[in-house]
C-alpha positions, 0 to 999 in steps of 0.5 A: 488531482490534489491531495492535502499536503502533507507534513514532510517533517512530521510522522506518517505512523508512529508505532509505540511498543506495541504488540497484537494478540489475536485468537490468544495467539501473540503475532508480533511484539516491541513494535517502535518505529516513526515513519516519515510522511512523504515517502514510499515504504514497503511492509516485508517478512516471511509468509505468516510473520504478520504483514497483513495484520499490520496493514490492519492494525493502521486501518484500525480493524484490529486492536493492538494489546499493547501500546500506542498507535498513531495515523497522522497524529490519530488513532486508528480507524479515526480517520480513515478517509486520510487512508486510501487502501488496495486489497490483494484480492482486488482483481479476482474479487471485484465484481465484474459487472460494474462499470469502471466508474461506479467502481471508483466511485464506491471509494467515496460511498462504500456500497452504497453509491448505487442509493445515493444521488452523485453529486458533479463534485462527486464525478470530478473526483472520480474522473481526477482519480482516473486520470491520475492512474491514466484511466480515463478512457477506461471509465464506460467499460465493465470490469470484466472486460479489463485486463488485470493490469487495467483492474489495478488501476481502478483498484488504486484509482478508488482509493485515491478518489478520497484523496487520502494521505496514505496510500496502502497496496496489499501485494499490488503485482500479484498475478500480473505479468512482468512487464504489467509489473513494471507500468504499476511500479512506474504508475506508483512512482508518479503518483508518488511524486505528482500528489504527495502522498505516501504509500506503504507497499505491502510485498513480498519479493522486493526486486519489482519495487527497489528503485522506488522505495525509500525504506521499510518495515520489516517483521522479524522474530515477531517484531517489527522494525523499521529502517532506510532501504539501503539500512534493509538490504543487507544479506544477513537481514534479508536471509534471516527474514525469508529463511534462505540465502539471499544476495544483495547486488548491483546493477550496471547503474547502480541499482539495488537487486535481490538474488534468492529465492525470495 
């Protein structure tokens, strides 16, 4: 499966003092940031800080009160097939009837693919996104009989069968058990390295994801920053933004790990 290039030396997003009000009630403000195509970027911060309206301020659902944004040189919402997107609520909100393939292929119809005549170059795109998450053999089942390690793979081949340029997951390891964790991560990695596309990783504990992440957003007093990973993983940040101490160590090869209640 391809995806169009992408512009490694251009910007992904580009954030220009912008702020959001919603309800009357300000989320976040002074948000200036460029984030690099190309690279895999998690969206941090304490529950409520304002990830989820973020993501969907880049998706165009809400409208920011201030400033400027701008989705590969776009507008938000203006096109919004250069984005793929997983919700959280995938696994448990997916209906359990359909078939894995029709599933996939609503990532390219919405819900209207059952009123539509799929075209062959239709069910190749479907069948490239499934192969792509090593799915394939998972296209004749219903959903309710997948575990839910095998659900998010339908969830991230569905939003990659637009063949997007940005791909954003909403908390993709929830409720998957530690070693499920672990085959998403290295799914992420490939994908990331096989179709070129960059992929904006909302979470909220970082340790599954560090090995794979080459910066993040992160939302702090009400305003979101942006910096490397190394630039992030700093004690004193990383306490203040979740509220408790928390311990940047080593491993024995050198990687990054969390140590707190994160």
């Amino acid at each position: 499966m391809s995806v169009p290039s992408n512009d490694t030396d251009g910007a992904a997003l580009v954030f220009d003092n912008v702020s959001v009000v919603r309800d009357g009630r300000l989320i976040w403000s002074q948000g200036t940031f460029e984030v690099p195509s190309g690279g895999i970027v998690a969206v941090i911060g304490a529950n409520g800080a304002g990830k989820t309206t973020l993501v969907q301020v880049i998706l165009g659902l809400v409208r920011v009160a201030a400033g400027n944004v701008r989705v590969f040189g776009k507008r938000p919402g203006e096109d919004n097939n250069s984005i793929g997107y997983v919700p959280q609520n995938y696994i448990s909100s997916s209906n359990d009837a359909i078939r894995v393939v029709d599933a996939v292929m609503l990532g390219l119809n919405g819900d209207s693919y059952a009123f539509r005549r799929v075209t062959a170059s239709q069910r190749r795109s479907v069948d490239e996104a499934l192969r792509s998450v090593q799915a394939a053999e998972l296209a004749g089942k219903r959903l309710s009989r997948l575990s839910g390690g095998q659900r998010q793979r339908v969830a991230i081949a569905a939003a990659l069968v637009p063949r997007p340029k940005l791909l954003i997951l909403d908390e993709p390891l929830a409720s998957l058990d530690l070693r499920t964790q672990r085959e998403i991560v290295r799914l992420l990695r490939g994908l990331h390295e096989d179709l070129g596309v960059t992929i904006l990783v909302v979470a909220h504990d970082l340790n599954p994801f560090l090995s794979v992440l080459d910066s993040a957003i992160y939302l702090l007093d009400r305003h979101p920053h942006y910096n490397t990973i190394d630039g992030v993983a700093k004690e004193g940040l990383l306490s203040e933004l979740y509220g408790t101490p928390i311990e940047v160590a080593r491993t024995p090869q050198g990687g990054l790990y969390l140590r707190g209640a994160v």
